[in-house]
N, C-alpha and C positions, 0 to 999 in steps of 0.2 A: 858035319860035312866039310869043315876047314882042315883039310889034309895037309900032314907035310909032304909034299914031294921028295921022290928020291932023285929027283932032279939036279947030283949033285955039281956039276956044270953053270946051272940056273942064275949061281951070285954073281959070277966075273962073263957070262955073254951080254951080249949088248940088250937083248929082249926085260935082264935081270935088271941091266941098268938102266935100262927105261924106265919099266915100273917103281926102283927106288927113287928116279927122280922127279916123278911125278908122285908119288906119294909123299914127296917131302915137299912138293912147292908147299907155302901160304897161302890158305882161301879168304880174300877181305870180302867185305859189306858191298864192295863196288864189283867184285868178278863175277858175288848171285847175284846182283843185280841184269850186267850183262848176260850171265846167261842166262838168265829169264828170260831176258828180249830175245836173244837168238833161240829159244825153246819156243817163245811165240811164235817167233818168224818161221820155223818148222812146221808144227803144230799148223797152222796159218796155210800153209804150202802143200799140207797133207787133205785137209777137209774143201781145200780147191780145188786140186788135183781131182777129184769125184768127178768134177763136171769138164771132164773130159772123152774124146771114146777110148784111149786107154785105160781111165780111170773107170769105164763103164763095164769095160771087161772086168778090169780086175775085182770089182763089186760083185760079177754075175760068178766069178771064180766064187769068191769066198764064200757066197750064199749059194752055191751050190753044193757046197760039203760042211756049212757051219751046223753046227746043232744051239737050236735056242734054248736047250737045259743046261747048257756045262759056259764056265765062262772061257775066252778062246785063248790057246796057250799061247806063253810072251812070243816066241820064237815065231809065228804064225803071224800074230798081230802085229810083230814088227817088219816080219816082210810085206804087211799089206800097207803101212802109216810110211813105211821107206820109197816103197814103188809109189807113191800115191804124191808123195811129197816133193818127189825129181820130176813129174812130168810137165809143171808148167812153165820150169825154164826161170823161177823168179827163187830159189832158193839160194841160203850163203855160199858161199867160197871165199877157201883158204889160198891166198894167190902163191906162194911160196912154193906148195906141195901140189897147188892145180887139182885140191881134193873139194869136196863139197861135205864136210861134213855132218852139218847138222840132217842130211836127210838118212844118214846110217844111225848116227851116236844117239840124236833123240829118239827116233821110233825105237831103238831098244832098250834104252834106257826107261822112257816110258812107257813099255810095253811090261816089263820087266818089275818097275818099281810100282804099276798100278794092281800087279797079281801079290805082290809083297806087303802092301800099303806102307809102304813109305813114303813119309814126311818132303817136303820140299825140297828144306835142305839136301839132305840126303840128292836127292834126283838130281838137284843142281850142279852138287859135289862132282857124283858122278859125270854128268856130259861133260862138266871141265875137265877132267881124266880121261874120258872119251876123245873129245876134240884133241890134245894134247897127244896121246899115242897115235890116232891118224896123222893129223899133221905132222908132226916130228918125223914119222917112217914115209909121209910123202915127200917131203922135203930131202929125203937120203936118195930115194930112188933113180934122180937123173931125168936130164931132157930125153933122153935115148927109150924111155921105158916108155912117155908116154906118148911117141909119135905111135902106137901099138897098142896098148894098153888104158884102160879107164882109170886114171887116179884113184878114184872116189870109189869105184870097184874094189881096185887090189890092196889097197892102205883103209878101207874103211871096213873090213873085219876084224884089224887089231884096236881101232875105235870103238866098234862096238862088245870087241870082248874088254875091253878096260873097263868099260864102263860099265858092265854087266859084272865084274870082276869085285869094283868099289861096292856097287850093290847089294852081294852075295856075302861078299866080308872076306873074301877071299885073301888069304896072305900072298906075301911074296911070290915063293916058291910056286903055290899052286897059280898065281893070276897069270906068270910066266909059264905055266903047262895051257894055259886058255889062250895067250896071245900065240905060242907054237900051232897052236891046232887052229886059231884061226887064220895064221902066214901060211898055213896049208891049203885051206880052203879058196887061195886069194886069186880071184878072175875077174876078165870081165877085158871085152876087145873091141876096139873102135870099128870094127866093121860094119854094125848097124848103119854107120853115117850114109855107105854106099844107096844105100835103099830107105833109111829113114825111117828101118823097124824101131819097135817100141822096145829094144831089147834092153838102153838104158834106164829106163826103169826098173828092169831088171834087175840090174845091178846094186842098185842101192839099195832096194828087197832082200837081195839075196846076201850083203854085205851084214846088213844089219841081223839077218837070222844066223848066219854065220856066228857072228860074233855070241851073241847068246848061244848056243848051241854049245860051242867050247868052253865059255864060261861054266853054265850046268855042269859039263862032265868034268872037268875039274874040282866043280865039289866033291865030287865024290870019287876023286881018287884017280881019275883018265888023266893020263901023263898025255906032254907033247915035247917038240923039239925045241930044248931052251936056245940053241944058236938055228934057229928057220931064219934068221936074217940072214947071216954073214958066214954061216955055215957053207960047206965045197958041196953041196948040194940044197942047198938054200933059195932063198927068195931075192936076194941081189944076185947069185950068179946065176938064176935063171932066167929074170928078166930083166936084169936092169944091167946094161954092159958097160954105162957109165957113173953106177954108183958111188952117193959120196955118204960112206956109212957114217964117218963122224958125226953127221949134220943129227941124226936122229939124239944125241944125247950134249950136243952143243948149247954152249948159252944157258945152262941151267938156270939161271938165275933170271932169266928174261921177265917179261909178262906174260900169263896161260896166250897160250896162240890160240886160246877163242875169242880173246879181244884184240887181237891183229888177223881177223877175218873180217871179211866183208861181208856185206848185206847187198842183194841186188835192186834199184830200184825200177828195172825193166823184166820184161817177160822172153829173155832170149838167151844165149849163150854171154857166158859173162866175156866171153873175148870181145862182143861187139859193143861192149860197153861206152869204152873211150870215142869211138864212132860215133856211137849217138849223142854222147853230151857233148862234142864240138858239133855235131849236125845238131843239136836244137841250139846254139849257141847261132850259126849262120842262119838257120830259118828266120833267130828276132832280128836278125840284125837286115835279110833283106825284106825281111816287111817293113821294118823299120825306113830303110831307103824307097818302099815300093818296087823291089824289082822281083819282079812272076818267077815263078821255079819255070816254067819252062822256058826261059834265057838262059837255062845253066846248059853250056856246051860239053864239059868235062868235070868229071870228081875225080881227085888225086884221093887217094885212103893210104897212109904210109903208117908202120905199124911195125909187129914183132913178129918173127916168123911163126909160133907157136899161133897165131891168130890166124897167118890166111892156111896151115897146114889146118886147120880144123872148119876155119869159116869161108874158105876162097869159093863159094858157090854162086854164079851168075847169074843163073835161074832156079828161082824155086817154085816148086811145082806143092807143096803143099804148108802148110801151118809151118810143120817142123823142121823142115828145111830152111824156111825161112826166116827162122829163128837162129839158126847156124849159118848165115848169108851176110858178109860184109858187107854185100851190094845194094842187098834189101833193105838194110839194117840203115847206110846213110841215107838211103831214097825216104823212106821211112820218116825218118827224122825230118826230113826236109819238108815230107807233105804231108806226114799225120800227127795230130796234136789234139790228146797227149800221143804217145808210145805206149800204148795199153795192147790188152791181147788182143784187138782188131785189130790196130796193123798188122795183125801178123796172117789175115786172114785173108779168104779167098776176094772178096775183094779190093782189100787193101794191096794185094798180090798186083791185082790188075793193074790199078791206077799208078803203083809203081816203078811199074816191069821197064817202061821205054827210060827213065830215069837210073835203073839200076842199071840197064845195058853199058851208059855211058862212062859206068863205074871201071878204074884200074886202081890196083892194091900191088903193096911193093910191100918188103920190109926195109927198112930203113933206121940211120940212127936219129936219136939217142936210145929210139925207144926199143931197136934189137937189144943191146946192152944190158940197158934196164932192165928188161923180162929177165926171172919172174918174181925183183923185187920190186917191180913196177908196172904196171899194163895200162901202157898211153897209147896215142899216138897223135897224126896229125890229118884234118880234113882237108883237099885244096877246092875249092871252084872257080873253073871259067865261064864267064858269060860269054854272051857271041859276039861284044865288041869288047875284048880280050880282058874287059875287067878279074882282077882274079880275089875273093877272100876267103880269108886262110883261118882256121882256129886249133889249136894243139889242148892238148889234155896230158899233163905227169901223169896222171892219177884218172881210173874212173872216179866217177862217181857213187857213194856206197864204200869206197875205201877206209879205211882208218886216219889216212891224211885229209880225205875228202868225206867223216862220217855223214849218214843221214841221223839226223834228231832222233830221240827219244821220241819225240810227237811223228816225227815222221817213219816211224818203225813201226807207230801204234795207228796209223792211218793206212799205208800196206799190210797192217793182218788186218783192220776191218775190212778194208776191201776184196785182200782175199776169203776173207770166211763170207762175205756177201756173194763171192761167185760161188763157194760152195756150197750156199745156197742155208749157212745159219741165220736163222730170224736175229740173235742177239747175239750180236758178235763183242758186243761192251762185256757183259756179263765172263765171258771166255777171256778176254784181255787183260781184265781186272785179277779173277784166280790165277792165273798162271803168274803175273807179276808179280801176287804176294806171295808168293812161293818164296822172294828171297827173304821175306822176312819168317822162314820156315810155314808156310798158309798151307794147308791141305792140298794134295794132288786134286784138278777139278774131275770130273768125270767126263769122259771125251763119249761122243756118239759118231761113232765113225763111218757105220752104216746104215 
């Protein structure tokens, strides 16, 4: 089933040269390591994601049409480990490309290499190849694409056919007819924010069955569009009106851009990130003086404009909203501790609300600039005898400038596989980590 395409375009389009330049990085002892941890942290994200009410439907979906004699096809089971794995707001991102994607490239890659039995290695291999085709084509597309569009949507079907691609064995030729056909299939629109449907979960579901899906017919022979990027009917002239196509095959030589992703160490959009780690920086510091959150008169939030175009919400009326709320997000910080998924809840909402009122959000430099090779900003407070303190953030927290530990990666998936409710979340921790030293794929119980 390893086809040559007659694709003969394939060598000199950009989609050709992607693939050759990701098939030629160098895989070290230290990048499976990494992505083990960030396979965890997916993985992690996916069996949390359960105990949710989107996560309740999408269970009452699949058990509604699963058959308990056949085991369930990769394409299937990645769109349910993809959808499952986005909805709790605590999964990676790629800041650069504003993609997420370990919640497309794992579920298919794992969905994929568990119906193949492939070795660790292997699976490993693959997500680095995954992460790296996403990222790279998120990072061409432009600020323009995603005031519109979902990153992690439109850039995470040529992730997940990469990496469906390495796993199949698919050559050149054919892996560039799997990434055409998945640049075809590439959606996914921010209008859910209006109303705060479930539809990006969606997305990530349908990004990662995507990508497998193109992958499969590619073995066997389905041609796709070797230029669907850069092509006069393409995936940059259709949505991206300020694409910077070089950027997808720049820097060849860098490190895999799944180790210059981020990890989140909060349950909210990663724009509020920098928010919260100066608002829990001001919380110690006014316990520390003794002074009440309710002395603060005013919150200055100064930031990058890609933050308040997605997070500028004053009031939020439920979970998810308020996980996408500047306002909530410093209030938040100021008076719940930790920042777990009850703040985010209906009564954490409450106790909030008169605090977030007094929230204004600006964008402002350095940290306009900086985006999106940087997502900071700054917190101010005034109290009501005009004291004011102030705390700024380069970097969230979870960045590669600001990493979270190894220990503290493997203390966020127990806690998430605890809310989703596995008894032995050590046991899960341990197999997937010896995965870099090639350990058997563990057996996931998903439902």
């Amino acid at each position: 089933m390893n086809h040559v395409s007659p694709s003969a375009a394939a060598p000199v389009s950009l989609t050709g040269q992607l693939v050759k330049l990701i098939r030629e990085k160098p895989v070290t002892a230290a990048d499976l390591e990494a992505a083990a941890l960030f396979t965890l942290d997916a993985v992690a994200n996916s069996l949390a994601g359960r105990n949710s009410d989107p996560g309740r439907i999408l269970l009452k979906w699949w058990q509604s049409s699963a058959s308990s004699n056949a085991a369930p096809e990769p394409e299937r089971l990645a769109f349910l480990m993809g959808a499952l794995c986005h909805i709790l707001e605590t999964d990676d991102l790629h800041r650069m490309s504003v993609v997420h994607p370990g919640c497309v490239v794992v579920p298919a890659a794992w969905a994929l290499a568990a119906r193949r039995n492939a070795g660790g290695r292997a699976l490993l291999i693959a997500i680095l190849h995954g992460f790296e085709a996403a990222t790279r084509i998120g990072m061409a597309v432009g600020p323009a694409h995603y005031r519109i569009w979902h990153n992690t949507a439109t850039c995470g079907p040529f992730g997940a056919a990469m990496a469906a691609s390495e796993l199949l064995k698919l050559n050149n030729e054919a892996a560039v007819d799997a990434l055409g056909n998945a640049g075809s299939q590439s959606s996914g629109l921010w209008q859910f924010l209006e109303t705060g449907a479930m539809t990006k979960h969606l997305h990530a579901g349908h990004a990662a069955q995507a990508g497998i899906k193109a992958a499969e017919l590619a073995a066997f022979g389905f041609t796709g569009p070797p230029k669907i990027l850069e092509g006069e009917k393409g995936f940059f002239r259709a949505a991206c009106p300020d694409a910077d196509a070089d950027a997808v095959i720049r820097d060849p030589g860098s490190p895999w851009q799944l180790v210059q992703t981020s990890i989140k160490p909060w349950p909210s959009c990663r724009h509020t990130h920098p928010t919260i780690d100066a608002g829990e920086e001001l919380r110690a510091r006014l316990q520390a003086n003794g002074v009440e959150p309710g002395r603060i008169r005013k919150i200055e939030v100064a930031t990058y404009r890609a933050a308040i175009d997605v997070c500028d919400r004053p009031v939020a009326s439920s979970d998810y909203e308020a996980k996408f709320s500047l306002q909530h997000a410093v209030a938040a910080s100021l008076l719940c501790s930790p920042v777990d998924f009850d703040a985010f809840g209906a009564s954490a909402r409450e106790r909030c609300a008169a605090l977030a009122s007094r929230v204004e959000v600006s964008a402002a430099e350095p940290w306009a600039s900086a985006y999106p090779r940087a997502w900071g900003g700054r917190v101010r407070l005034q109290l009501d005898d005009g004291t004011e303190y102030v705390a700024e953030r380069a970097h969230a927290k979870g960045d590669p400038e600001a990493p979270l530990s190894r220990d503290d990666m493997i203390a966020k998936a127990e806690m998430l596989f605890r809310h989703g409710g596995v008894t032995e979340p050590r046991r899960i921790v341990d197999d997937i980590l010896a995965m870099a030293a090639d350990g058997a794929m563990p057996e996931l119980d998903l439902v």
